[in-house]
Residue frames relative to the residue before (quaternion, step in Angstrom):
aa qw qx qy qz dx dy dz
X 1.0000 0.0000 0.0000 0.0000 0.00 0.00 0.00
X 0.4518 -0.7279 0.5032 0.1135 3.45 -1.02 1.01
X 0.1647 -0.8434 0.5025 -0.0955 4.02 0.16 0.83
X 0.1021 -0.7977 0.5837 0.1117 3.49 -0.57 0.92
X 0.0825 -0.7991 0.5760 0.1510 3.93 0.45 1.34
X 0.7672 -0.3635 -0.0145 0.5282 4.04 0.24 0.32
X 0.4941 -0.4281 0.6512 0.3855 3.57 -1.81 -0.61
X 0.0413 -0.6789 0.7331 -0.0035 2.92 -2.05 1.07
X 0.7848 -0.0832 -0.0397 0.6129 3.43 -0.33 1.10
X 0.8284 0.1185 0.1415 0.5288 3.91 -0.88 -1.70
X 0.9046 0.1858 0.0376 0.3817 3.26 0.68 -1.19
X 0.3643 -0.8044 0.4583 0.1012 3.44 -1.49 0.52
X 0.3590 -0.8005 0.4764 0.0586 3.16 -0.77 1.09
X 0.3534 -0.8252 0.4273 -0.1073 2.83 -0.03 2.19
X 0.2734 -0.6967 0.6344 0.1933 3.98 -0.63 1.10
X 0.0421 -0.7941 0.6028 -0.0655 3.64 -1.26 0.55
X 0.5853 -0.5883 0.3591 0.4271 3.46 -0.33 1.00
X 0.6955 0.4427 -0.1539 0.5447 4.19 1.32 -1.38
X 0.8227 -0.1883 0.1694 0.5090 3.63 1.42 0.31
X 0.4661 -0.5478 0.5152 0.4661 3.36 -1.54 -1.11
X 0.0038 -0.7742 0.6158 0.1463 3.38 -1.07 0.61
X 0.6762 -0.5257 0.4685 0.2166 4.07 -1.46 0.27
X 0.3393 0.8032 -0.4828 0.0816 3.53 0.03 0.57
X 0.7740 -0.5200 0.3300 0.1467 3.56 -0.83 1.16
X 0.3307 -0.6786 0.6026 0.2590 3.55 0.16 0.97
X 0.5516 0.7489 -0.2190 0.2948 3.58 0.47 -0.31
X 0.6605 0.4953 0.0794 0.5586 2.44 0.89 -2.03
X 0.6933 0.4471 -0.1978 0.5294 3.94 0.89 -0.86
X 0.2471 -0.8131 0.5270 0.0137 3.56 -0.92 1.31
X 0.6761 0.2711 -0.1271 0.6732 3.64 0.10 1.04
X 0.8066 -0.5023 0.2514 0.1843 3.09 -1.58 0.84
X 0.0286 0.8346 -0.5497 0.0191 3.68 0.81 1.57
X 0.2164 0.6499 -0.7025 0.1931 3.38 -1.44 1.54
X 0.8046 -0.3065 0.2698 0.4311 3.34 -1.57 0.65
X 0.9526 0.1490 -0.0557 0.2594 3.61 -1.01 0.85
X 0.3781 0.7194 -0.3754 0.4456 2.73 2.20 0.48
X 0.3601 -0.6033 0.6908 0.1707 3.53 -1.48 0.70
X 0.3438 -0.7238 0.5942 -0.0687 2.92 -1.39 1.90
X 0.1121 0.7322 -0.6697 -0.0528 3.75 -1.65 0.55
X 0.6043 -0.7228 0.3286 0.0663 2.44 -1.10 2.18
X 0.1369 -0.8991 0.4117 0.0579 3.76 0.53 0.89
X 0.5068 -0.7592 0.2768 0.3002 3.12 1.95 -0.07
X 0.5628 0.2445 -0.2940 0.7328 4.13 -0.70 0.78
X 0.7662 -0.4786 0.3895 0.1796 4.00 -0.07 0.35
X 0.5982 0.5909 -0.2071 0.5002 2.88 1.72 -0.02
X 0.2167 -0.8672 0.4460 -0.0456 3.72 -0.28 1.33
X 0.1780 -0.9048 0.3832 -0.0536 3.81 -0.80 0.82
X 0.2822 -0.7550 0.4455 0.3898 3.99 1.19 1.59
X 0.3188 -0.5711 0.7436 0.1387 3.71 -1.48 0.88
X 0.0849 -0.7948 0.5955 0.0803 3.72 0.37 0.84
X 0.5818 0.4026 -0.3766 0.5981 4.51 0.39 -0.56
X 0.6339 0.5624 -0.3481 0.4009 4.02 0.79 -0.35
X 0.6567 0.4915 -0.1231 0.5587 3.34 1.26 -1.58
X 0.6411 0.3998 -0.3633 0.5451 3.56 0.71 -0.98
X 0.6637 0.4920 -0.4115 0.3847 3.88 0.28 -0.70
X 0.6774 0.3980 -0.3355 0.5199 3.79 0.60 -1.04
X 0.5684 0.6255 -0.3895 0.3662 3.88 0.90 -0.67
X 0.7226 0.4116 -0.1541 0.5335 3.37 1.03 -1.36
X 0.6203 0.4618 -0.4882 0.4044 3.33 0.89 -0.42
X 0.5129 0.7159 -0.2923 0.3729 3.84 1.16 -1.28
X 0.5784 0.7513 -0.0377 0.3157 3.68 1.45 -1.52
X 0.6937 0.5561 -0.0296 0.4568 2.27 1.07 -2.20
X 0.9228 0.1080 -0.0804 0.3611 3.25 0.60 -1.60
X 0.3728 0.6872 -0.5056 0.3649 3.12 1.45 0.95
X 0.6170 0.6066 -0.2543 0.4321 3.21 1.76 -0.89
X 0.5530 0.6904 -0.1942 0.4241 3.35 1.66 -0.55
X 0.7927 0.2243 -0.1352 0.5505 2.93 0.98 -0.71
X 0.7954 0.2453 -0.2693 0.4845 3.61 1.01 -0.35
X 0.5520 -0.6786 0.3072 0.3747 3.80 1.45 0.97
């Protein structure tokens, strides 16, 4: 799974199962912000899984609420 952990300047720094990699605010279709879930559209070019993000969001929600009521 592909992970946007934040933005510096132009670009984002993309989590990756083999590490972090740099990817171009450009390069990223749809609304690129911290904690967004990426698909790899290939040639370098990336696409926000928004029903992805909202799932890991709610899931994040869930058990913060779990543990701090």
């Amino acid at each position: 799974m592909l992970i946007i952990d934040r933005i510096e300047g132009s670009k984002a720094i993309v989590e990756t199962p083999e590490g972090h990699i740099d990817v171009a605010l450009g390069d990223i279709e749809g609304k690129a912000r911290d904690g967004a879930v990426l698909t790899d559209k290939g040639s370098g070019k990336y696409t926000v899984d928004e029903a992805k993000t909202k799932e890991r969001s709610d899931k994040a929600a869930s058990r913060t609420k779990s543990l701090f009521g």
